[in-house]
N, C-alpha and C positions, 0 to 999 in steps of 0.2 A: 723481496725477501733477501735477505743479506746486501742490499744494496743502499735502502737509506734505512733500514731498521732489522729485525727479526721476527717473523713470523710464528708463535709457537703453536702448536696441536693443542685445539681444546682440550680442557682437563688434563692433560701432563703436564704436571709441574717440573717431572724432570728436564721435559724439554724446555720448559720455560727459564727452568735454572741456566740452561745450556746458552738459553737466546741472551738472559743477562750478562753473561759470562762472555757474551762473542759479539754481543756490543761495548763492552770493556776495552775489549780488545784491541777493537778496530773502530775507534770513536773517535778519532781525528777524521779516518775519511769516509765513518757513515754522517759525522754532521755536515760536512762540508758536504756532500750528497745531496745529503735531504734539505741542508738549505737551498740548494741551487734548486733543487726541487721544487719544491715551496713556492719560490719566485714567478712559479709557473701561471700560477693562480691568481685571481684578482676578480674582483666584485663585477668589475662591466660586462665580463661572460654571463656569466648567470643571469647578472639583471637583465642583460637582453633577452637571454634564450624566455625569463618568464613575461619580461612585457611582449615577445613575439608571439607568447601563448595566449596571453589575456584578449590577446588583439583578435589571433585567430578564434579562440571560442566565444568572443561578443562580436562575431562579423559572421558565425554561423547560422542561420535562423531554426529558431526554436518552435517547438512542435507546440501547438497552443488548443489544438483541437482535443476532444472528448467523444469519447464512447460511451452508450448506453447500453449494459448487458441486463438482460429481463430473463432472469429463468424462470421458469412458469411449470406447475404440474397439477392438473386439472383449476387451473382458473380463466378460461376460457372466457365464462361471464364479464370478468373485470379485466383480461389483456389489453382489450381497445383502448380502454380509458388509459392504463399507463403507457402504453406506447403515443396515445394523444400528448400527456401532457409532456412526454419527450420531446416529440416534434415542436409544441405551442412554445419550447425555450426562446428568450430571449438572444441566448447561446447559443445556436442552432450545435446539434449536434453530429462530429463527422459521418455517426454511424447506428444503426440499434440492431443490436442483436440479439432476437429470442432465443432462447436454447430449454426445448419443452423434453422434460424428464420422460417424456413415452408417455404422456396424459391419454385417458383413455376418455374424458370427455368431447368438446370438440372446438380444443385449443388448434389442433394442426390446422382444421378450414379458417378459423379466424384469424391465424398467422402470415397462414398463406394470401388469405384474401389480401393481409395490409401489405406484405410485401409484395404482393404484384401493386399495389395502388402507390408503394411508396418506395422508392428506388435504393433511399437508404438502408432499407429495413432487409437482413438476414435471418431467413429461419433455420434450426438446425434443431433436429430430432434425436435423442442418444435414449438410451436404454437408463430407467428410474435407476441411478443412483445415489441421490442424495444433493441437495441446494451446494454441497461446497463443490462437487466432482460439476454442477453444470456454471454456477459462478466461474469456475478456474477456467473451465472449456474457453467460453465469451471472452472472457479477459487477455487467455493466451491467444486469440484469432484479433482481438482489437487493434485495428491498425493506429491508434493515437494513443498518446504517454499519459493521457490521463482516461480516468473508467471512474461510470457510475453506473454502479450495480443496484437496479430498481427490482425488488419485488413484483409479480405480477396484479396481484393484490391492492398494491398504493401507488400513489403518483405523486407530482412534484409541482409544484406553482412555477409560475412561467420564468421566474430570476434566480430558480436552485441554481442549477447550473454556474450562471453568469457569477452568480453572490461567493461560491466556494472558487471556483478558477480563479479568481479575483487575488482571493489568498490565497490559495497556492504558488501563484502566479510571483506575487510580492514578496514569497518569504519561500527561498532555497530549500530552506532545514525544514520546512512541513511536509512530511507523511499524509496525512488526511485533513478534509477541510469536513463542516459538516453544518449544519443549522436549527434552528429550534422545530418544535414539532407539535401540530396536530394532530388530535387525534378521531377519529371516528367509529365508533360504535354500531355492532348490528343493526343495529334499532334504529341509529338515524340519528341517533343525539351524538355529538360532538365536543369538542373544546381544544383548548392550547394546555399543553403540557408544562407543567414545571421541570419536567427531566427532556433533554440532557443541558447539561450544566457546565461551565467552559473547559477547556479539555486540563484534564488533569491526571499524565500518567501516574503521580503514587498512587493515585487513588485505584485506577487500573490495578496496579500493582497488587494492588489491596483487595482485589475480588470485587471496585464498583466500576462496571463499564459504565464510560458516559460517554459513548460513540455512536450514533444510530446503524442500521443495518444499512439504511441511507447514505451515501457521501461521495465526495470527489476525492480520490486516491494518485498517486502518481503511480503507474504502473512498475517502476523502474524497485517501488517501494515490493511491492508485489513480488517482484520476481526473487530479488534477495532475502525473501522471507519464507521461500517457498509456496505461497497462497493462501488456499482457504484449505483447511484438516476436517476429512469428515468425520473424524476420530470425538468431533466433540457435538458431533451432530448425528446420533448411531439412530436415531426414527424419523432422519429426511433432512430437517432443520432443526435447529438448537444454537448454540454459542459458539458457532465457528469463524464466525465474525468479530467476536468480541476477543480469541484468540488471536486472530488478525491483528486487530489496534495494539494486543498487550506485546506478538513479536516484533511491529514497528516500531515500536517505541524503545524498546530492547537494544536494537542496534541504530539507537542516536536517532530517528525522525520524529517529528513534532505533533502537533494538533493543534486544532484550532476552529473554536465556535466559531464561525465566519461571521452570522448574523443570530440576532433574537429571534428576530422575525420568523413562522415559525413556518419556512416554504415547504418541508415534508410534510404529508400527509399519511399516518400511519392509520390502518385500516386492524382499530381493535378486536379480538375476537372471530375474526375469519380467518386469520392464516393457522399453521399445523403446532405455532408454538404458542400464540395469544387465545386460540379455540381449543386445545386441550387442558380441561382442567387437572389433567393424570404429567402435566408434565415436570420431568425436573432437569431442571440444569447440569449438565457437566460442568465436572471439576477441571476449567478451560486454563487453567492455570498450573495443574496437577502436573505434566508433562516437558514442565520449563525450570528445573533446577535452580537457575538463579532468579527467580521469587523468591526462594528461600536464604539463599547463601550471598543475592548481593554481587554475585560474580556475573554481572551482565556482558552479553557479547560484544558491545559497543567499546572500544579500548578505553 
């Protein structure tokens, strides 16, 4: 300030006048200043300082492991099988964490039983309140940068895993990775789904998720986003997931069908939002301003 230019106070023009006025003045020896100034400067600094950066964060090793968080409330019957097809990854995973809403069936002995037989396995017990508050729980304890939050209910073919890290892996700017999907019915009859569809936020945008409950997430994603809202899930489970994908996507991260192939396995008509016929949707979009206005957080 006053040495190679003038400084003025935002918004005062008066002082601004004053700065025009007092480099007038003294313009012979504020250029001769600021050129010598100037001179200071030169591309080989910087470019070092960023190739010494590049060098350090790809000589850093990168976290490549995955968590499995399973919250569970009264599915006792079906825990084993998705805690099974966790472990049977091809990916092995660094970790599984059950986290049972206070099931009053008898999820705690079959949880317990597998995590005494399987080292990786955490059980933790919290008081029912609702699929996002125990999703959040598992995710905030996950010790690896990425999280697959499995339903207790469905399970996953032996290359989920492997097939979605794969692309997240390859591509920085993806948010969620995720894959085609099976379905299975009470009854025992089955098939491959035509939804979900390759990822496409306008159409998020739009009120159509096309993200399963299923997927690999980068946690890092998660945390910036604040989680999972049970605000859109007020009878346990509902679209608090599908909120998820619409705020990742929100501030700049990606998607992406990883594969056709359809390695989730969704378990129609058993769970709290596929077995109620009385259900309805939240307005998962109602709560985020720029849906409407366009003004997303992402700069």
């Amino acid at each position: 300030h006053r040495v190679t230019g003038y400084l003025a106070r935002p918004h005062d023009y008066d002082d601004l006048a004053a700065g025009l006025e007092y480099i007038l003045d003294h313009w012979n020896v504020i250029s001769h200043t600021a050129l010598n100034r100037a001179t200071e400067f030169d591309w080989e600094s910087p470019v070092k300082e960023v190739v010494e950066l590049f060098s350090e964060v790809c000589a850093t090793p990168k976290d490549e492991s995955v968590t499995v968080v399973i919250p569970c409330y009264n599915y006792g019957k079906s825990l084993k099988r998705a805690v099974d097809s966790a472990l049977k990854q091809t990916l092995k995973p660094l970790e599984i964490i059950i986290v049972d809403n206070n099931s009053t069936d008898d999820t705690k002995e079959v949880a317990l039983a597998l995590a005494k037989k399987h080292k990786k396995i955490t059980y933790i017990n919290q008081r029912e309140q609702g699929v996002a508050h125990a999703r959040n729980l598992g995710v905030a304890l996950a010790q690896s940068e990425y999280v697959c939050c499995l339903d207790a209910d469905d399970y996953i073919e032996p290359t989920f895993l492997a097939t979605c890290m794969r692309a997240l892996l390859d591509d920085p700017t993806l948010g969620v990775a995720y894959t085609g999907l099976r379905f299975v019915k009470a009854d025992g009859t089955q098939g491959v789904s035509d939804w979900p569809g390759p990822y496409d936020f306008d159409a998020i945008v739009a009120g159509g998720n096309c993200v399963p409950t299923c997927n690999v997430f980068r946690k890092e994603a998660w945390r910036r986003t604040g989680g999972y809202r049970q605000r859109y899930a007020p009878d346990g489970a509902g679209a608090e997931d599908a909120a998820l994908w619409l705020a990742m996507g929100a501030i700049g991260y990606g998607g992406k069908k990883a594969s056709d192939a359809p390695l989730f396995v969704y378990s129609m008509g058993t769970g709290y939002v596929s077995g109620n016929p009385d259900y309805r949707e939240e307005d998962w979009r109602g709560w985020q301003p720029w849906v409407k206005d366009g003004e997303y957080p992402l700069a």
